[in-house]
C-alpha positions as CSV (number, residue, x, y, z in Angstrom):
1,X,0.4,-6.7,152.3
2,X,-3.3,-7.0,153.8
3,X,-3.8,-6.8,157.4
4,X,-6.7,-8.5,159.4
5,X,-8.4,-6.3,162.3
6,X,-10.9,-7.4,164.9
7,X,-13.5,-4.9,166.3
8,X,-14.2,-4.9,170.0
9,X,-18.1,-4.5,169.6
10,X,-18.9,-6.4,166.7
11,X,-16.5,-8.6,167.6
12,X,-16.3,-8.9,163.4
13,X,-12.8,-9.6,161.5
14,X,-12.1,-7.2,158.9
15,X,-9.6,-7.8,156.1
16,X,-7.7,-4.5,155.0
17,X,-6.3,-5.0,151.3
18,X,-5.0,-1.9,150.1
19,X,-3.9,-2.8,146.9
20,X,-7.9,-2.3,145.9
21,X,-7.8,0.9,147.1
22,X,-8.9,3.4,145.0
23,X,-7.9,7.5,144.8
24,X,-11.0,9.2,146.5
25,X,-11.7,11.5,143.5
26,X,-12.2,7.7,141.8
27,X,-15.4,7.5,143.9
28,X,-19.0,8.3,142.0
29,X,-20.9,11.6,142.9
30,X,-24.3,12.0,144.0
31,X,-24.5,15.4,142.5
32,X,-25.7,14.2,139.0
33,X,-28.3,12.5,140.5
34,X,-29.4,15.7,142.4
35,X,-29.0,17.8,139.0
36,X,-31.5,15.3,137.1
37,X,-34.2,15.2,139.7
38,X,-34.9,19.2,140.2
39,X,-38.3,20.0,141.6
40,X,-40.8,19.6,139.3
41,X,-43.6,21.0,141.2
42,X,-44.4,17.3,142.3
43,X,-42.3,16.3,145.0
44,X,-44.3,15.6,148.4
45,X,-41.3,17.2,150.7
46,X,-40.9,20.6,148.7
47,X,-42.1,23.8,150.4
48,X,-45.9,24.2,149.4
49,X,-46.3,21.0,148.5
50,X,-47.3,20.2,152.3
51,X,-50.6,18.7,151.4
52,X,-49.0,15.3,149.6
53,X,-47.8,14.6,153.0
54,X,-49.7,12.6,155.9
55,X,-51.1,14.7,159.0
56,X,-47.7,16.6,160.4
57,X,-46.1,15.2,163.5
58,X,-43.2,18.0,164.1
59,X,-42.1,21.4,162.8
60,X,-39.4,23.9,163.0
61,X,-40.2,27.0,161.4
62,X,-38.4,29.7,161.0
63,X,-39.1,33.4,159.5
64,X,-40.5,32.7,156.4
65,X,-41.9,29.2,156.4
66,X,-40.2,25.7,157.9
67,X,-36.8,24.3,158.0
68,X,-37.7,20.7,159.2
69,X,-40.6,18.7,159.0
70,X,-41.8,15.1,160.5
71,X,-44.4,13.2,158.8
72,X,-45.3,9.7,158.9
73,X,-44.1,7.6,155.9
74,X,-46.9,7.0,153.5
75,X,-45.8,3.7,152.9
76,X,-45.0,2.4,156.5
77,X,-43.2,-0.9,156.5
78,X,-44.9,-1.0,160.6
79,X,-48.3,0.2,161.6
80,X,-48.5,2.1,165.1
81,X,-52.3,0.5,165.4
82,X,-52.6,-2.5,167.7
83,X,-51.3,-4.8,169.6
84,X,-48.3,-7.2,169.6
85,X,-49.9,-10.3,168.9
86,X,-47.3,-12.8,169.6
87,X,-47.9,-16.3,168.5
88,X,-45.7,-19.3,167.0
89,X,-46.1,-21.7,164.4
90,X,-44.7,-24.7,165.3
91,X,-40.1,-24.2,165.8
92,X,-41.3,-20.9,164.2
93,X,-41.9,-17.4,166.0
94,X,-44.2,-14.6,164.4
95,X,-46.1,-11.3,165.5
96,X,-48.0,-8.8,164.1
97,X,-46.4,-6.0,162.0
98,X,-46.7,-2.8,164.5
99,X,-44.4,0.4,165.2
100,X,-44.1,3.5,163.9
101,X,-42.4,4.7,160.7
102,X,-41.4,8.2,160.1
103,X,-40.2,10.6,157.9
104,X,-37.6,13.6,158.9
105,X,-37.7,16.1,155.8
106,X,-34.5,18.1,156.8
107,X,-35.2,21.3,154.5
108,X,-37.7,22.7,151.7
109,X,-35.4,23.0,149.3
110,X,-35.5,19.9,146.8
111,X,-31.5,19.6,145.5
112,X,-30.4,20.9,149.3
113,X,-28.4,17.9,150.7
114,X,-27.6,17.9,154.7
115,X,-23.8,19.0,154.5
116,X,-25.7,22.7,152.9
117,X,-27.2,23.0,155.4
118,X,-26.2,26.2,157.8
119,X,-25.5,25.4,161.6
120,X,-29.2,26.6,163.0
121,X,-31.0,24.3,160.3
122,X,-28.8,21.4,160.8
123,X,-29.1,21.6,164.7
124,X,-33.2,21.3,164.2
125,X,-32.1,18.4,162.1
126,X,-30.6,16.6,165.4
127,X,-32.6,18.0,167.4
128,X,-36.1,16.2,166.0
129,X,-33.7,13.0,165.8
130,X,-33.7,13.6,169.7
131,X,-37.4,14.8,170.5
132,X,-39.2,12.5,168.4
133,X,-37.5,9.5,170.6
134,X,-38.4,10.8,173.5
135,X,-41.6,11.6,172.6
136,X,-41.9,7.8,170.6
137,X,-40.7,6.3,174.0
138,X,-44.3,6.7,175.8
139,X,-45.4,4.4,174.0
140,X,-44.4,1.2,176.2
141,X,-45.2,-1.6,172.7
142,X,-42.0,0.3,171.1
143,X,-38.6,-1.1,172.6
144,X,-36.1,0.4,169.9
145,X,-35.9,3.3,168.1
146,X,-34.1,3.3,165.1
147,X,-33.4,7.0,163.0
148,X,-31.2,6.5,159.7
149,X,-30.6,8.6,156.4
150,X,-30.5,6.7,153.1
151,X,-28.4,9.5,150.9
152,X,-28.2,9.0,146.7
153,X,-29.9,6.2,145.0
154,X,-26.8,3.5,146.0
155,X,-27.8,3.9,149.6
156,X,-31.0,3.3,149.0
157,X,-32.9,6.3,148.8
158,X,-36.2,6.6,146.8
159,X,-37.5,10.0,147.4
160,X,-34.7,12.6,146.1
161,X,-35.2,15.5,148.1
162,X,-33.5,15.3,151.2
163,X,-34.8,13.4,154.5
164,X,-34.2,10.7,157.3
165,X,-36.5,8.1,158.7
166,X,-37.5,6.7,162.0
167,X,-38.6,3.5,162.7
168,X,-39.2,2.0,166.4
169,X,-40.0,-1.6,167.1
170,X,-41.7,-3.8,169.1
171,X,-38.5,-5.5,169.5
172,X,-34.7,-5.0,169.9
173,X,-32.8,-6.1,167.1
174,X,-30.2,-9.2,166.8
175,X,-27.2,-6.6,166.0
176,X,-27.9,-4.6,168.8
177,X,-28.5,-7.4,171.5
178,X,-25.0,-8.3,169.9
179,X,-23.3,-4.9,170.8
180,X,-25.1,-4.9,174.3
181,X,-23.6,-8.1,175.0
182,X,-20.1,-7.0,173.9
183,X,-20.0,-4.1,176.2
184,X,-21.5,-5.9,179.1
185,X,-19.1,-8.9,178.9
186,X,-16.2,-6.5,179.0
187,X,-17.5,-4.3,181.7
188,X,-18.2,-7.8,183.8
189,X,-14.2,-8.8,183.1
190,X,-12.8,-5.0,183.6
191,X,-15.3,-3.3,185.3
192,X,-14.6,-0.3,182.5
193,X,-16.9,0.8,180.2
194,X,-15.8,-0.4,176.5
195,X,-16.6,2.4,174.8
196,X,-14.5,4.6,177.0
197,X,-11.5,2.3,176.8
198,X,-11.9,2.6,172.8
199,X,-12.3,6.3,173.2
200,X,-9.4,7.1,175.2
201,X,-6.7,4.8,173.0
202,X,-8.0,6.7,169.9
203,X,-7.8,10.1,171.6
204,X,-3.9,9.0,172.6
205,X,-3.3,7.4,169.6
206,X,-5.4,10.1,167.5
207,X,-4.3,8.6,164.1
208,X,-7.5,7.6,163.7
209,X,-9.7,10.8,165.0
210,X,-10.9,13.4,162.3
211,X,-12.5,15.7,164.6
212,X,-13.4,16.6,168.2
213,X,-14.8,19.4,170.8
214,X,-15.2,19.7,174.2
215,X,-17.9,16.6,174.3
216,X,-17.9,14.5,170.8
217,X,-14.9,12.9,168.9
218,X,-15.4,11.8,165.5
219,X,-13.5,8.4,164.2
220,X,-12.8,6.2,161.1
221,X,-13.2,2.9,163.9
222,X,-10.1,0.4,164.1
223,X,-11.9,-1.6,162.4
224,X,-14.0,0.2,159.9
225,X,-15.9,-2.2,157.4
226,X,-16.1,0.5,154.7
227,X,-13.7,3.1,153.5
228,X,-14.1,6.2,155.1
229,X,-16.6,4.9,157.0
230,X,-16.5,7.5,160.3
231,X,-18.6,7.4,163.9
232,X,-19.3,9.7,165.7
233,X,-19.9,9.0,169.7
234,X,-19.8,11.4,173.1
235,X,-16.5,11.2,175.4
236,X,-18.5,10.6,178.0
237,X,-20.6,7.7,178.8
238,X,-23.9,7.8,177.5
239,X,-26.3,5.0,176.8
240,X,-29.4,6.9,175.6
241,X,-28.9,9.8,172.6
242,X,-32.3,11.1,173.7
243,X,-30.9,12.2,176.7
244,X,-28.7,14.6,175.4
245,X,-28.5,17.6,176.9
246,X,-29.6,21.1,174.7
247,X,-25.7,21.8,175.4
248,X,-24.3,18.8,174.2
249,X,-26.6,19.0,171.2
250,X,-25.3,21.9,169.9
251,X,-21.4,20.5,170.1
252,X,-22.9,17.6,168.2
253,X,-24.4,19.2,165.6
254,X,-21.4,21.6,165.2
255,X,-18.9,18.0,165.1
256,X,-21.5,16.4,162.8
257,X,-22.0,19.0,160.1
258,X,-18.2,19.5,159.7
259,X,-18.1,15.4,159.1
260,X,-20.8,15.8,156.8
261,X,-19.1,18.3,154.9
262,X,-15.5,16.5,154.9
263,X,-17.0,13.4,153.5
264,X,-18.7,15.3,150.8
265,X,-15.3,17.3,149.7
266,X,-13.1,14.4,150.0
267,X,-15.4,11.4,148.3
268,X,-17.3,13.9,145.4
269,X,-20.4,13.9,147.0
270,X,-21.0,10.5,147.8
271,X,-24.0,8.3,148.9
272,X,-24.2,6.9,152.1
273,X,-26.1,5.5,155.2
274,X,-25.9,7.4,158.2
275,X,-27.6,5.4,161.2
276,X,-28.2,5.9,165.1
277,X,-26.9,3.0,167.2
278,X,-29.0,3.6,170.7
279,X,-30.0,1.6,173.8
280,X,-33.5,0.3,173.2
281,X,-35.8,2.5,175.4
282,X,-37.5,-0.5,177.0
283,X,-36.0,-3.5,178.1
284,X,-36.6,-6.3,180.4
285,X,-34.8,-6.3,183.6
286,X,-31.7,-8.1,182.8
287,X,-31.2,-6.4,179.0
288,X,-31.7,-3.0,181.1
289,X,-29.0,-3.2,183.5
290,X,-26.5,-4.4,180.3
291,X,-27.6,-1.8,178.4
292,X,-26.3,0.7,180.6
293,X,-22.7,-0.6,179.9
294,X,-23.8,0.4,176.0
295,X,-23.0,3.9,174.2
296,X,-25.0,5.4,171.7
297,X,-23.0,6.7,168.4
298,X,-23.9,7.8,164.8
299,X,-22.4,5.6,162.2
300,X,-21.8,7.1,158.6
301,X,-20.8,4.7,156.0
302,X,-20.5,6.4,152.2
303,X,-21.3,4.0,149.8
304,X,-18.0,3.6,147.6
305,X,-17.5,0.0,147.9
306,X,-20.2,-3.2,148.0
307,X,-20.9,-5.9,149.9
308,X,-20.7,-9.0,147.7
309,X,-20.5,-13.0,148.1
310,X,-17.4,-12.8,151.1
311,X,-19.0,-10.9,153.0
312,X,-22.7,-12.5,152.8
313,X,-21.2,-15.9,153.3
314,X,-18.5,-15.1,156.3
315,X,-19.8,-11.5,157.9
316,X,-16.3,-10.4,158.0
317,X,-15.8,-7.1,155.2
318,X,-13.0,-6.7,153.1
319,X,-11.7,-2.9,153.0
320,X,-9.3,-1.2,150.6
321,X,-8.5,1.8,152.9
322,X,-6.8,1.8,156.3
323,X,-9.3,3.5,158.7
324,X,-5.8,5.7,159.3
325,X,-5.5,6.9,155.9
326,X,-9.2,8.0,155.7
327,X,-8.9,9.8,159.1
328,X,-5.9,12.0,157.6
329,X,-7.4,12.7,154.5
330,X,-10.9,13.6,155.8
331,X,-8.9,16.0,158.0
332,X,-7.6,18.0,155.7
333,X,-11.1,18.7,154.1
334,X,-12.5,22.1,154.1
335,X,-15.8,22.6,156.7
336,X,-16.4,26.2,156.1
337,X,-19.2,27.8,155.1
């Protein structure tokens, strides 16, 4: 029998129907699409192919050449030139298109996805996620910061070698004013922070957890839109993932990479979205002091079911798989090297 589930944050119902659920090996594999797009010589984020790219924003080297790269997107959807420009047309609000759009190419190597990635290389993954917000920040236009990874041509990924984007904003988007709101109104009622609440029932309850150290758990959420979708958030209370300490970064990345790697050997490879939800880094007075009741967490969603009329026309999701069944079989996945 289905089961309806409300999450906290969203505050969006999500119908559970397991009798659509599929075995994971069912699932489609990304790894056919990485077999048919090999380098070519032609790819703009291979190793000495540097020169397709736009003037280089970031680099990690190592001893022979670069692990990680930051460029800005050739085909930016914002430009960092100008100014706001905020003007209405009648009922209607508009302003001009600026921020900043970026590329993260995680490694030289075209077929490499993330989850092959060794611990070093994947922590200078995370740790241009974190540098380039702080260093984006400066600029006072930019109010949010968004970083995702579009993985496999079902998540929307253009480009096949492997690579992230960042994108800040002159604005803070409707979802996140949602979440904001969320946490504030429950910290206003309980004077508790809601993402701790959520964090300690799941650590008691732990059906749900698939991983954790000393600082980071990794969940499928209560009530987790997609199947197998997992999130990955600090046990403390943090509102800004830039501030992350160099300690905490490297428990992340460790916690991250093994997720990474469970998804991969339990779904066949899949595609997914991976995204950062963050405080916005600049805020008016009133959005600043509720965005401290916020907490920023990585979302990974693999792409193994869509989103079809339903969901467009209510917002609530239907899922096949019980966040609790994913959270078992994900940890019993191999993360070794």
């Amino acid at each position: 029998m289905s089961e309806t589930r409300k999450d906290p944050i969203s505050r969006r119902w999500v119908i559970f129907a397991s009798e659509r659920n599929k075995r994971p090996g069912e699932y489609p594999s990304t790894r056919s699409e990485l077999k048919e797009t090999l380098h070519d010589g032609d790819c703009p984020f291979c190793a000495g192919n540097e020169r397709f790219t736009e003037n280089e924003i970031h680099r990690i080297n190592n001893g022979s050449g670069w692990d990680v790269r930051c460029v800005p997107n050739r085909f930016p959807t914002l430009q960092v030139e100008g100014d706001i420009d905020k003007k209405a047309d009648g009922i209607y609000d508009c302003m001009s298109g600026l921020g900043a759009h970026e590329v993260i190419i995680e490694t030289p190597r075209h077929n490499e996805t993330l989850g092959d990635l060794n611990f070093e290389h994947f922590h200078g993954v995370m740790r241009t996620y974190r540098d380039r917000i702080v260093d984006l920040r400066r600029d006072m236009r930019f109010k949010y910061i968004l970083v995702f990874k579009n993985h496999g041509v079902t998540a929307g990924q253009m480009i096949p070698h492997s690579h992230s984007q960042l994108i800040a904003l002159p604005f803070v988007p409707h979802r996140v004013h949602e979440e904001i709101e969320s946490c504030w109104a429950y910290y206003q009622f309980k004077d508790r922070y809601l993402f701790d609440d959520i964090i300690q029932q799941e650590m008691k309850d732990r059906s749900r957890v698939v991983d954790e150290n000393e600082h980071f758990v990794a969940m499928c959420p209560y009530a987790a839109r997609f199947p197998f979708e997992v999130w990955i958030t600090p046990k403390y209370h943090a509102p800004h993932f830039e501030n992350t300490s160099d300690s905490s970064l490297l428990q992340l990345s460790s916690i991250f990479r093994g997720v990474i790697r469970r998804i991969e050997q339990a779904l066949n490879f899949p595609a997914y979205n991976l995204m950062l939800h963050n405080a916005p880094v600049h805020m008016p007075p009133r959005l600043a002091e509720q965005g401290q009741s916020y907490q920023w967490h990585f979302e990974i969603i693999p792409k193994v079911t869509r989103i079809a009329g339903f969901e467009w026309g209510t917002g609530c999701y239907i899922n096949p798989t019980l966040p609790e069944e994913a959270a078992a079989y994900l940890r019993r996945m191999p993360v070794e090297d």
